[in-house]
Phi, psi and omega in degrees: 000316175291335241252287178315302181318313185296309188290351172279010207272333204284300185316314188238042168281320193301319191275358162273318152349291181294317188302326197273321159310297181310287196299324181311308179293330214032053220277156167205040187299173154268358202249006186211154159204174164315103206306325160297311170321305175312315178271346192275311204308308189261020108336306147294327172296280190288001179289296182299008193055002166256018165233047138241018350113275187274357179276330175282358150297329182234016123278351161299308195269011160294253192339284186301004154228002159281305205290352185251346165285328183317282190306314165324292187310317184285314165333323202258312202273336166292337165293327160290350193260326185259333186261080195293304175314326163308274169025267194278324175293335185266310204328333167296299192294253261305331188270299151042262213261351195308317190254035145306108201284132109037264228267320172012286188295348174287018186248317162289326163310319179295314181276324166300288184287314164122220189245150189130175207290299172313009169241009176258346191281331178307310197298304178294313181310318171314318193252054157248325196306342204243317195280345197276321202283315196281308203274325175279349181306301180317307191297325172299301167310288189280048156265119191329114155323315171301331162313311204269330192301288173302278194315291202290326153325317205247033213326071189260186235241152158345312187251001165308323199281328172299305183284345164268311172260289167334267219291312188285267145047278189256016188304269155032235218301317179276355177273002165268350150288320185258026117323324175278298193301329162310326216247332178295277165031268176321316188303302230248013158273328174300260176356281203297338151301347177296288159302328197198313172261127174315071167172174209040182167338308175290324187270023196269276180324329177290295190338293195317306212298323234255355174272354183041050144259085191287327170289000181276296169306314185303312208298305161296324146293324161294318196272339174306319185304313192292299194281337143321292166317310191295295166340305185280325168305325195276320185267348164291302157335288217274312182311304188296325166286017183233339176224002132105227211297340241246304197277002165266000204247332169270357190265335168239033167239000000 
């Protein structure tokens, strides 16, 4: 409990700072505002209901290319981790195509999909796809050998060794990629509401801007921040119930 009292002396030593700048200068940018204007903004944004509104916009379609770069992701990297000749034959493309940015791809996703929730879910899926494929690949690859040993001993079939041995092994290591994929997830739903699709949290944020309510924008970006925080704490939460002390000791290693 003291610990949190602590970690809070700094922000809101920093919004009384600001808060104190601002009214002292009397300032009237479009790019700042008062840290009270700001907490007034989004106050009314949830009251009126529209940003929650645009936050189930954009966590429908964060979550719905997280779950589908995932299971991709994850499928491809337990088949390279156990299949060394796969491997080694996709490693060019995959370092390829791997560091391909994300927003890149939006210009393809418009003409294939058009604008709406199937070209920001393609997108996120897209960039979730690569920390789950890289990171359970690893997680496949460090696995006892001796393990692995046993399944072929005890012959059992490709996907006995995935659900029996495999999967349980490196579960760990994968629910901490897709924690990382979660927090890309978000960035880059936001991001592509931003750029391109009419809708959410990101196109909030344009609206305020291109409306010159810098308080408005700030109001929305404190709350992308909130509901980030909330997300990663809910899947952290769930990762310790699922390995207790075992998953903070893989989550900082």
């Amino acid at each position: 409990m003291k610990a949190g009292l602590k970690a809070l002396v700094l922000p809101v030593a920093l919004l009384v700072a600001a808060e104190a700048a601002v009214r002292i200068s009397g300032t009237t940018s479009q790019a700042i505002a008062a840290p009270t204007a700001v907490a007034v903004a989004l106050a009314e944004a949830l009251m009126d209901g529209s940003l929650l509104a645009a936050t189930r916009d954009t966590l429908f379609g964060a979550f719905a290319g997280l779950a589908l770069g995932s299971v991709l992701g994850l499928a491809l990297g337990i088949l390279l981790g156990l299949v060394k000749p796969l491997d080694r034959l996709m490693e060019i493309t995959i370092e390829a195509v791997r560091p391909i940015p994300s927003v890149a791809v939006i210009p393809i996703a418009m003409l294939a999909l058009g604008f709406g929730y199937g070209m920001e879910i393609a997108i996120v899926a897209f960039a979730c796809l690569w920390p789950m494929l890289i990171l359970s690949r690893s997680a496949i690859t460090g696995i006892e050998p001796r393990l692995l040993e046993v399944a072929r001993a005890l012959r059992l079939s490709l996907l006995q060794r995935v659900f029996k041995i495999v999967l349980p092994a490196a579960l760990p290591r994968i629910i901490v990629a897709f924690r990382l994929a979660a927090g890309i997830a978000l960035v880059v739903a936001v991001t592509v509401e931003i750029a391109a699709n009419p809708l959410g949290l990101g196109y909030g944020i344009l609206i305020a801007q291109q409306s010159l309510r810098p308080e408005l924008m700030l109001a929305y970006l404190l709350w992308i921040g909130v509901v980030g925080l909330l997300v990663n704490a809910l899947l952290a939460w769930g990762q310790g119930r699922l390995f207790g002390r075992a998953a903070l000791a893989t989550a900082n290693s």
